[in-house]
C-alpha positions in Angstrom: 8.9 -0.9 12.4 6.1 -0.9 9.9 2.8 -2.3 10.8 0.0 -2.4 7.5 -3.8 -4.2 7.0 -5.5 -3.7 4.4 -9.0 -4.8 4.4 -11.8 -5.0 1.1 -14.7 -4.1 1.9 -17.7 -4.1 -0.3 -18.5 -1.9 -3.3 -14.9 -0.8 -4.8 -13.7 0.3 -1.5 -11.4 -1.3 1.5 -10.0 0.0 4.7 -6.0 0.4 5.5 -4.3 0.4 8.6 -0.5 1.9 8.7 1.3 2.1 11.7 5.0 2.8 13.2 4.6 1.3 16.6 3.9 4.5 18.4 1.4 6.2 15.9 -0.9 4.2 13.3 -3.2 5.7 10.5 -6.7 4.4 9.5 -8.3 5.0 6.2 -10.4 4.3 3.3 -9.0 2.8 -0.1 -10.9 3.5 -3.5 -10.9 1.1 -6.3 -10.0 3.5 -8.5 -6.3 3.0 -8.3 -5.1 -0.9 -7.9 -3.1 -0.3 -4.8 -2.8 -3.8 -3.7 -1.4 -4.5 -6.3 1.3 -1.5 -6.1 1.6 -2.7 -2.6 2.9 -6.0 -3.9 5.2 -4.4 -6.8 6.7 -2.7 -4.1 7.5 -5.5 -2.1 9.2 -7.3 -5.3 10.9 -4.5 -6.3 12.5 -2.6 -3.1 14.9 -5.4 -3.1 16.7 -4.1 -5.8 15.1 -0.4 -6.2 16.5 2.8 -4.0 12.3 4.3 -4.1 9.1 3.2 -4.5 6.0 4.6 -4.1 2.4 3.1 -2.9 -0.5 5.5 -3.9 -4.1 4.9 -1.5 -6.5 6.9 -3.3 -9.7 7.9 -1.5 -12.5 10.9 -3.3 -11.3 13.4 -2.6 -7.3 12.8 -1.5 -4.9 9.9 -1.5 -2.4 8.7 1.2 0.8 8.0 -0.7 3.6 5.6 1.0 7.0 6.7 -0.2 9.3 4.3 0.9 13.4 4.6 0.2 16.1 1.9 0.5 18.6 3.5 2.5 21.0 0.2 2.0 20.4 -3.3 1.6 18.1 -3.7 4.1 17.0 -1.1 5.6 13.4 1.2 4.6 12.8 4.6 5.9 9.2 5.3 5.5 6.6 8.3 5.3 2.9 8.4 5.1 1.7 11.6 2.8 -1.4 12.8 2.6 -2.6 14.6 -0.7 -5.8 16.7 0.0 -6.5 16.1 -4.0 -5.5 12.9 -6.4 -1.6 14.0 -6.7 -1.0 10.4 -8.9 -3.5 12.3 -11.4 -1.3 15.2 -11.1 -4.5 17.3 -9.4 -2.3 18.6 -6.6 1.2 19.8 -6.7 3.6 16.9 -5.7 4.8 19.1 -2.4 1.5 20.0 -1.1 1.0 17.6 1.3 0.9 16.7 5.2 3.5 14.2 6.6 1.0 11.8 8.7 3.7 9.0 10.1 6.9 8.0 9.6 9.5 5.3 10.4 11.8 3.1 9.1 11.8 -0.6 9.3 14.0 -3.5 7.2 13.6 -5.0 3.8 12.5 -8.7 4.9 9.8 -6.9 7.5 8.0 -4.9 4.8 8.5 -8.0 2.6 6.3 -10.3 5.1 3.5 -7.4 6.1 2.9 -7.2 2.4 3.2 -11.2 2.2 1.0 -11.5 4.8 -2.0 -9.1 3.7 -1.6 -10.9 0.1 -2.1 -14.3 2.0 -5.0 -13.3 3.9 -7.1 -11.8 1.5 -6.3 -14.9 -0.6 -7.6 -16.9 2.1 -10.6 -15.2 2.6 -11.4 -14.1 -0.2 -9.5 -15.9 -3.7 -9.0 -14.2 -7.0 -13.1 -14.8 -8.3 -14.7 -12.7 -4.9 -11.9 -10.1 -4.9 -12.4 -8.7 -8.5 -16.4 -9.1 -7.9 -15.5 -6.8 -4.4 -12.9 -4.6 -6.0 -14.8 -4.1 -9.2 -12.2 -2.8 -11.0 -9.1 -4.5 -10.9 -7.8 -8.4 -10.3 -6.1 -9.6 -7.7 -2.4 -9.4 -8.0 -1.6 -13.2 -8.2 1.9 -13.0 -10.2 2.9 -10.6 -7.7 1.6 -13.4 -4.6 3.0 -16.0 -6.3 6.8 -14.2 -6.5 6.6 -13.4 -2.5 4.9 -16.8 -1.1 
C-alpha cells in the first residue's frame, strides 16, 4: 500500500504526505526541482520501466522515492532521505536514511498519482499553479496521458 498528497502552498513551496499504512512521512517540497511533474513521469512510465526515481527537494536535503517494478504489477517502495541535494550530486548517492518503505501495485500508484494531478487541477488549473510554483508549469501532457 502506498498512500501520497501533495499539497502547493504559496511561494515555490508545497507540502507532501507519504505513507505505507502503518507509518506515513510529512514534508516540505521546494520549487526548485519540478517534482510533480516527476511524480507523473513516473506514473506513465513504471508500466513499462523496472526503476524510477521521484526526487522531493527541500534547502537543505531531499526525500527521494525509488520505486522498482518487481513484475507487472507489483511496486516495492522506499522513502530516502538525503541530508544534502544528492540529484545535484552534493551528497554521495549511499548516504542516506531509509524513512518508509512498502510495496503496493502498479494500478494503485497509478491512481494516487492520478488523483493528486486531478486535484490540484481542480483547485488550482495550469494559470494559478505556475504563479504558486514559480518555477515550473503544471505537468498537463503528463495529466492528460493518466485521466
Amino acid at each position: 500500500m502506498i498512500e501520497i498528497t501533495y499539497k502547493i502552498i504559496d511561494g515555490g513551496w508545497a507540502n507532501a504526505k507519504i505513507g505505507n499504512g502503518r507509518k506515513q512521512t510529512k514534508f516540505a517540497v521546494s520549487y526548485l526541482n519540478d517534482s510533480l511533474k516527476e511524480l507523473a513521469e513516473s506514473a506513465i512510465e513504471i508500466r513499462s520501466k523496472d526503476f524510477k526515481t521521484v526526487v522531493f527537494m527541500e534547502e537543505p536535503g531531499e526525500h527521494v522515492l525509488i520505486l522498482h517494478r518487481n513484475d507487472q504489477n507489483k511496486i516495492d517502495y522506499e522513502l530516502r532521505w538525503y541530508a544534502d541535494w544528492w540529484s545535484w550530486n552534493l551528497i554521495e548517492e549511499g548516504n542516506f536514511k531509509t524513512v518508509l518503505k512498502g510495496s503496493t501495485t502498479v494500478p494503485k500508484y497509478i491512481n494516487q498519482v492520478r488523483n493528486i494531478l486531478q486535484e490540484l487541477m481542480t483547485a488550482l488549473g495550469p494559470e494559478a499553479y505556475r504563479k504558486k510554483w514559480i518555477e515550473h508549469d503544471f505537468p498537463i501532457e503528463e495529466y492528460e496521458k493518466l485521466k
